[in-house]
N, C-alpha and C positions, 0 to 999 in steps of 0.2 A: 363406717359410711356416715356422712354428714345428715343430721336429720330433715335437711332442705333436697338434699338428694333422695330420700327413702319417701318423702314428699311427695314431690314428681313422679318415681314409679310406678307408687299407688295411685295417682291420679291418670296418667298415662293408659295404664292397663285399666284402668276402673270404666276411663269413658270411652274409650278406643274400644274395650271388648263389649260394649252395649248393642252397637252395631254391626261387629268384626265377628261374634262369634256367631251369630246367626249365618255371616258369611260362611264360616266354620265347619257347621254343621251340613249348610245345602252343599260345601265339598264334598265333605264324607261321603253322605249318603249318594250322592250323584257318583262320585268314585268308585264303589261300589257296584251303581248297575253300569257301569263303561267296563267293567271287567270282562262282562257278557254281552252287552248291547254295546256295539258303536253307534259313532254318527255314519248317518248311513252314506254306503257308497258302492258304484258300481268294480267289484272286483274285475280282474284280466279272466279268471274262472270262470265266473257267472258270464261276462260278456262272451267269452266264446261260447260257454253250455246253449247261446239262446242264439245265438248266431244261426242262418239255414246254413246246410250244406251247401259249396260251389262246386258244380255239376258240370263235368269234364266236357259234356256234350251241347255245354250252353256256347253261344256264338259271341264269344268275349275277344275283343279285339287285343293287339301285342300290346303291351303296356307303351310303345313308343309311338304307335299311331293312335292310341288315345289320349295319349299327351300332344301330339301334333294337331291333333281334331280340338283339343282345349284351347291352343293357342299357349300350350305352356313349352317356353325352351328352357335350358339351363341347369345346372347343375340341384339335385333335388337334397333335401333332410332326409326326407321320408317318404314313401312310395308305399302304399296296401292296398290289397283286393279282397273285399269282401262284400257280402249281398246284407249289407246293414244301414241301407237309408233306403225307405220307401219298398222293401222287402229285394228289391232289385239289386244284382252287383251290381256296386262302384270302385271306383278308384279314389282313394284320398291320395292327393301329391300335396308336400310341403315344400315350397321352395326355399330352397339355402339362401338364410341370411345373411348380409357382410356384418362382420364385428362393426359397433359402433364407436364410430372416434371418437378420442381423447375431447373432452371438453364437448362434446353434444349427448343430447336428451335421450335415452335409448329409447327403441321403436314402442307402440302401444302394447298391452295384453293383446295382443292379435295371434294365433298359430299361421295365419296365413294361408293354411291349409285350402284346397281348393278341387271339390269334390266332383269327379267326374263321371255321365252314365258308362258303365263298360261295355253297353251293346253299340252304343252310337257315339260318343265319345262328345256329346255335348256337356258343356258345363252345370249345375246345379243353380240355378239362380237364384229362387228365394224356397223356403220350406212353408208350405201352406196346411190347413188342417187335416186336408184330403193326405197329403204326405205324412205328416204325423201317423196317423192313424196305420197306414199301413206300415210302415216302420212299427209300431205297436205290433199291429197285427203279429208281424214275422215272429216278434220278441217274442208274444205269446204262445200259450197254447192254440191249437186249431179251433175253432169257433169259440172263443172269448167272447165275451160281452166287452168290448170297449167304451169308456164316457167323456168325451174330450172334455177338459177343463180350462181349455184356454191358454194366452200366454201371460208367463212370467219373468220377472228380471230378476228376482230374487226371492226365497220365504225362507223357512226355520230348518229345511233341508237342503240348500244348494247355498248355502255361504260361502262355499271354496273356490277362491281365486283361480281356483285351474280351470273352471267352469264358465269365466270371464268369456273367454273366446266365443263363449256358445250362446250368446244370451241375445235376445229373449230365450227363453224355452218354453216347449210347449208341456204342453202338462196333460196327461192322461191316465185316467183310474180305470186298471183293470179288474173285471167283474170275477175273481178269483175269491176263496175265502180271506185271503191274506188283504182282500183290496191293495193292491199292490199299486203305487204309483211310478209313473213311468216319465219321466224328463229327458224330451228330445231336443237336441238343436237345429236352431233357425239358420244355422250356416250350412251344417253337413247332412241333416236329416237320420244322426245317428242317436239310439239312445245312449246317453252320457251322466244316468243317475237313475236308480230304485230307490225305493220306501216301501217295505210292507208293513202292513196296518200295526203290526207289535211293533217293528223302527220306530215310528210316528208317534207312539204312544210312551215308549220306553225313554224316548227321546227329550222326553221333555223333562224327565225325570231324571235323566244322565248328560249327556254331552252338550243339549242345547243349553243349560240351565249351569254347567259347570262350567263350562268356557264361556259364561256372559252375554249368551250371543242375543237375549234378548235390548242386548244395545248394539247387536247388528242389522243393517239394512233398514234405517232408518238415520235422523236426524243425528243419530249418537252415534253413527257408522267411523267418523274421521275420528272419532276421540276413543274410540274401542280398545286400542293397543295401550293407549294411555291410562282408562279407568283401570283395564287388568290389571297391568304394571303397577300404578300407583296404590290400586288395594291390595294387591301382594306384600307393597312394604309397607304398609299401614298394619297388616296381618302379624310382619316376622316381628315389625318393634312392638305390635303387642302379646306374643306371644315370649318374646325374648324378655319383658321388662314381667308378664305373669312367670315366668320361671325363676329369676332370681328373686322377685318377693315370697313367691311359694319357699322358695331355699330357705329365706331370712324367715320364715314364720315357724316352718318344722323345727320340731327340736328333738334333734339328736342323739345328744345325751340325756338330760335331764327332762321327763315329760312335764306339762305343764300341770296344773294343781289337780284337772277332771283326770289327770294321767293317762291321757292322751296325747299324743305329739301334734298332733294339731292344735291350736290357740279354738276353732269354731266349732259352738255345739248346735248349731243348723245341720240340716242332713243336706241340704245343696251346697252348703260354704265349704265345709266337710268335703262329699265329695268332691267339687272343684277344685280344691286343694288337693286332694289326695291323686284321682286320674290329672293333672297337672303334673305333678311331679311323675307321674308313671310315664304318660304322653306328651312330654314336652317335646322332648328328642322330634320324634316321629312328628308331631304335630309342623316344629318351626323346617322340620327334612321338607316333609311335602308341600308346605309353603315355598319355599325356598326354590325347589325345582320346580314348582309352577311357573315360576316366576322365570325362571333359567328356560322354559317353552315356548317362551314370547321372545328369542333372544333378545332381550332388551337392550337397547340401543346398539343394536348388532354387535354385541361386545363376541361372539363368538367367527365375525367373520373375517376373514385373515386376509382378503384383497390377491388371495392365490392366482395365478395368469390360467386362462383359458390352458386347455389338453387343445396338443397339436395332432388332431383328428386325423389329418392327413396323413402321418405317419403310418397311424394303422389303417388307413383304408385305401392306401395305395392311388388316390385318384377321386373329382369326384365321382357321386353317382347320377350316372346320366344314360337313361334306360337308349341300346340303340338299335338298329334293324335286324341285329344278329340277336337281337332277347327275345324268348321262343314264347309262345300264346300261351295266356292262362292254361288250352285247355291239353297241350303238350305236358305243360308239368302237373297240370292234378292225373292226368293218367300215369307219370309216373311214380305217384305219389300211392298208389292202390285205392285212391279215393278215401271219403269222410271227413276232408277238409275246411276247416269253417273259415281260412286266412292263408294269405300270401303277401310276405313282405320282403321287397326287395331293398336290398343292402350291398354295402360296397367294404370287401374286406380284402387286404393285401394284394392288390388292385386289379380285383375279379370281382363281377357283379353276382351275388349271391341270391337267392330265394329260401328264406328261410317259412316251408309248409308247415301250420299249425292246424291240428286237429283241436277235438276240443277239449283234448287235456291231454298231458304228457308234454316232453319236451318238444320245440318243432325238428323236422326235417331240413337238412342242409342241402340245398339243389344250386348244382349250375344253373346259370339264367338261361345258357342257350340250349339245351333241350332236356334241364330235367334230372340227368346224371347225379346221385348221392355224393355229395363231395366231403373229406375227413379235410379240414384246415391241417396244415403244416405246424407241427407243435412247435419247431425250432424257429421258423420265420416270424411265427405269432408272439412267439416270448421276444425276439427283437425286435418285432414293430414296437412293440407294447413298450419296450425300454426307451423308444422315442417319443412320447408321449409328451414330455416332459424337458427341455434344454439341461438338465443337469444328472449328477451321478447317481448310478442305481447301488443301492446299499445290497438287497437280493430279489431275488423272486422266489416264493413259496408256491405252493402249492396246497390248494385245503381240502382235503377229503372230507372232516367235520366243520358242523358249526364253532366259535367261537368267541369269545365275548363281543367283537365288533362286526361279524357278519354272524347272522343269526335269523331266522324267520319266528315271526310273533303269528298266533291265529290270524285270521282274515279281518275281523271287526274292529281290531284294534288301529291305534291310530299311524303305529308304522308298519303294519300288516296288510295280506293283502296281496302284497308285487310278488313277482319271482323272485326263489332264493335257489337256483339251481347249487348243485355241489358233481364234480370236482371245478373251484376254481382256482384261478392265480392271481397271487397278490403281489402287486410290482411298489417296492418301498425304496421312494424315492430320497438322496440325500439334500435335499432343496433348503431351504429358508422355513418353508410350511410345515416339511417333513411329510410329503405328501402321501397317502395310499392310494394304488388304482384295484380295482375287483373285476377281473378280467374272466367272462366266459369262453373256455377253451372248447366251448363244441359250437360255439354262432361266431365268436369275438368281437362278442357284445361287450360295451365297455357297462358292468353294474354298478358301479357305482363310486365315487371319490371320495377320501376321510382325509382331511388336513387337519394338522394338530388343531383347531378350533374345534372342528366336528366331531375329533374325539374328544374332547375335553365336553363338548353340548353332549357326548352318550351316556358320562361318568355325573353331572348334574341333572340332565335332567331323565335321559331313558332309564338310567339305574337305580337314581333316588326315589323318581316319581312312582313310575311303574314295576319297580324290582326286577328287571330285565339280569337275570344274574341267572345262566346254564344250569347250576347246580337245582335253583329252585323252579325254574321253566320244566327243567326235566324231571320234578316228581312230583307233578301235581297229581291230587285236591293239595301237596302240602303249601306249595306258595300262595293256593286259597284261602287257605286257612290262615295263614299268617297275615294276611293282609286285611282278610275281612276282621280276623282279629282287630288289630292295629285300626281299622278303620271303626270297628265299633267304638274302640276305648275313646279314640281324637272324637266322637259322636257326642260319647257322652261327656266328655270333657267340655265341648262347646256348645253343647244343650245345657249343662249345670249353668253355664256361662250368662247362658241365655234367660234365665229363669232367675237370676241372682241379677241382671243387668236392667231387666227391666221391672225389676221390686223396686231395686235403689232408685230408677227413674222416676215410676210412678210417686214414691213417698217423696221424692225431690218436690212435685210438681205438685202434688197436696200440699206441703207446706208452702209454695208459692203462692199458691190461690187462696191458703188458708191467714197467710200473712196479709193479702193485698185486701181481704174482707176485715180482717181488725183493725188494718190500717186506711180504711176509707171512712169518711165520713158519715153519719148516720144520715138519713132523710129527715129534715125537719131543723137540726140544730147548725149545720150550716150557716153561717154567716152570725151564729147567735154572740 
């Protein structure tokens, strides 16, 4: 290797990690508490647990004359019943979007969503404080202390684009020990985000501070995806350029004269070399899949066509006079229902009744009846889905590497991962997969070769999403916190050695520009 090359290296690595390892280290240790602390969010669990009951006996109009009282016609997304804005049932109706054509701007972050009273069938107009609060109320406990805090567009806990639809939010601290914060929206009057007082605190220590996001929601908002990205590869070239000089400095065979195989008798230079060479691997991995979570320049998206929905839903859904009243199917339902949502599967209007945990019940729309889907109709809808050849359809009794459920806090945890489902593997261009629930025929979820290749960079590297070690924890704790102590101290040595050489740099500057200045007095002599 040329000694103008081995040059550059050392220089590369030397001033790049001045800065970079401190980056380094606030990974680790932020890595670390997102093990156990997420960024906070409101689960499908928690929202039904806090949801009230809807009460058979409540005077809740048919879903189609509450849609006629809205002024809503036409074919719907999504249709639910629940007593979750202003402690009152509502109706939330999504109306169906048309695909946006070829060469125009797709529509705003809007759901569209369009939230109905279910006693009177008037519209929701605007969410005022009085509304928040009761909305809290329900969320809570019976006689909470509630504190409104006003409205919000954004802070350190509602970053997430999904959250777009809802904003402003209002913001309320519940008088609980956890001071729990409670984020409702200004459109639907639903809450749509929790913080307890350990989130908030933990948070700044983990997820806010490791995903950068202190350069979200301000001036530095448009360039956010940019500064990640671009210090991720500032990161890998220096940690890829400290791993081949750490290789050129160890010796091998022959120890050097202290006989020791490192050249440095400092006990920081020392270590840094030495957890270097132990933690590089692991170090430039979880660099790397960081990097691979932002998909960067959307290198992971494949341009795959829309699922031809229709297929499996036989029709749209368009709630009509023969769809039976809320309070018909919660009586057949035995009561304790927190949710009803109405769905369109194999082209019958469904009600799928959710208590507050367990799977939901599958109900006719027109009076309630437990309905079992057609297994053989359902695997052929499902093979429509798609204009092209089905290779097979499975069937998954377990998890497996690419359906799998992570805890709830984590960052792809959380949703349902019901089992038994079907997996329809398409022979396309993308090599599609569809995750077909056979007891709703709920479509869970799609993997195009892209989206598997984003599970193998970044869920597997990043976070060790790997069955073998998910199923026998503390051991995948232990490994990881390992791993994440060593990359710790790796980039703390880094840190303590980056800003020696700084400081001594920066003495000899000032101490050069004071010999080289002029005295007072001789001047001009």
């Amino acid at each position: 290797m040329g000694a103008q090359l081995k040059r550059w290296l050392f220089l590369v690595h030397r001033w790049l990690g001045i800065g970079i390892c401190l980056l380094f280290a606030m990974w680790f240790v932020s890595g670390i508490v997102m093990m156990y602390v997420g960024y906070p969010k409101l689960t499908e669990a928690e929202r039904l647990q806090h949801l009230p009951r809807l009460e058979a006996d409540a005077r809740l109009l048919a879903p189609a004359r509450a849609l006629a009282a809205a002024g809503i016609a036409g074919p719907l997304d999504e249709l639910r019943l629940a007593a979750s804005s202003g402690g009152r049932p509502v109706y939330v109706a999504t109306p169906a979007r048309a695909d946006t054509p070829a060469g125009h701007k797709p529509p705003p972050k809007d759901s569209g969503a369009v939230t109905i009273d279910a006693m009177s069938g008037q519209r929701l107009q605007a969410v005022d404080e009085a509304h928040a609060l009761a909305t809290a109320a329900a969320f809570a406990a019976p006689d909470m202390k509630l504190t409104y805090q006003g409205t919000i567009d954004e802070d350190a806990f509602t970053h997430s684009r999904a959250l777009d639809p809802h904003r402003p939010l209002h913001k309320v601290e519940l008088g609980d020990a956890e001071r729990t914060l409670l984020y409702i929206s200004s459109r639907s009057g639903e809450v749509v985000r929790d913080a307890t007082r350990s989130e908030q605190l933990w948070n700044y220590a983990g997820a806010w501070i490791h995903w950068l996001y202190p350069f979200r929601g301000n001036a530095f908002e448009p360039y956010w995806t940019d500064i990640v990205n671009w210090l991720s590869i500032l990161g890998i070239a220096m940690a890829l350029t400290g791993t081949v000089v750490g290789i050129m400095r160890w010796r091998f065979k022959k120890p050097y004269r202290s006989g020791a195989r490192t050249p440095y008798p400092g006990a920081m230079m020392r270590w840094h070399h030495i957890t270097g060479l132990l933690f590089a691997l692991v170090t430039i991995t979880w660099i790397f899949s960081g990097l691979m979570s932002m998909n960067p320049w959307r290198i992971f998206d494949t341009g795959a066509p829309r699922l031809n929905m229709e297929a499996l839903q036989g029709g749209p859904l368009v709630p009509g006079a023969g769809d039976a009243a809320p309070q018909a199917l919660l009586a057949a339902t035995g009561g304790g229902m927190r949710e009803l949502r109405w769905t369109r599967v194999l082209g019958e209007n469904r009600v799928l009744a959710q208590a507050a945990a367990g799977s939901p019940q599958v109900l006719a729309s027109r009076d309630g009846s437990p309905v079992e889907l057609d297994a053989a109709a359902l695997r052929l809808a499902a093979t429509r889905l798609l204009q092209a050849p089905v290779k097979r359809v499975e069937r998954l009794d377990d998890y497996d590497l690419y359906y799998y459920a992570r805890d709830a806090h984590t960052m792809t945890g959380g949703g349902a991962k019901p089992l038994p489902i079907l997996r329809i593997v398409f022979d396309d261009p993308h090599a599609t997969w569809i995750h077909l629930d056979p007891h709703t025929g709920a479509v869970l979820g799609r993997l195009d070769s892209g989206k598997r290749t984003s599970r193998w960079l970044f869920a597997m590297l990043h976070s060790w999403d790997w069955l073998p070690l998910l199923e026998r924890r503390p051991l995948w704790d232990l490994v990881l916190i390992a791993l994440s102590l060593g990359g710790t101290l790796l980039s703390v040595t880094g840190v303590v050695i980056g800003w020696r050489r700084l400081g001594r740099k920066l003495r000899e500057a000032r101490h050069a520009s004071t010999v080289g200045a002029p005295r007072a007095g001789v001047a001009g002599v």
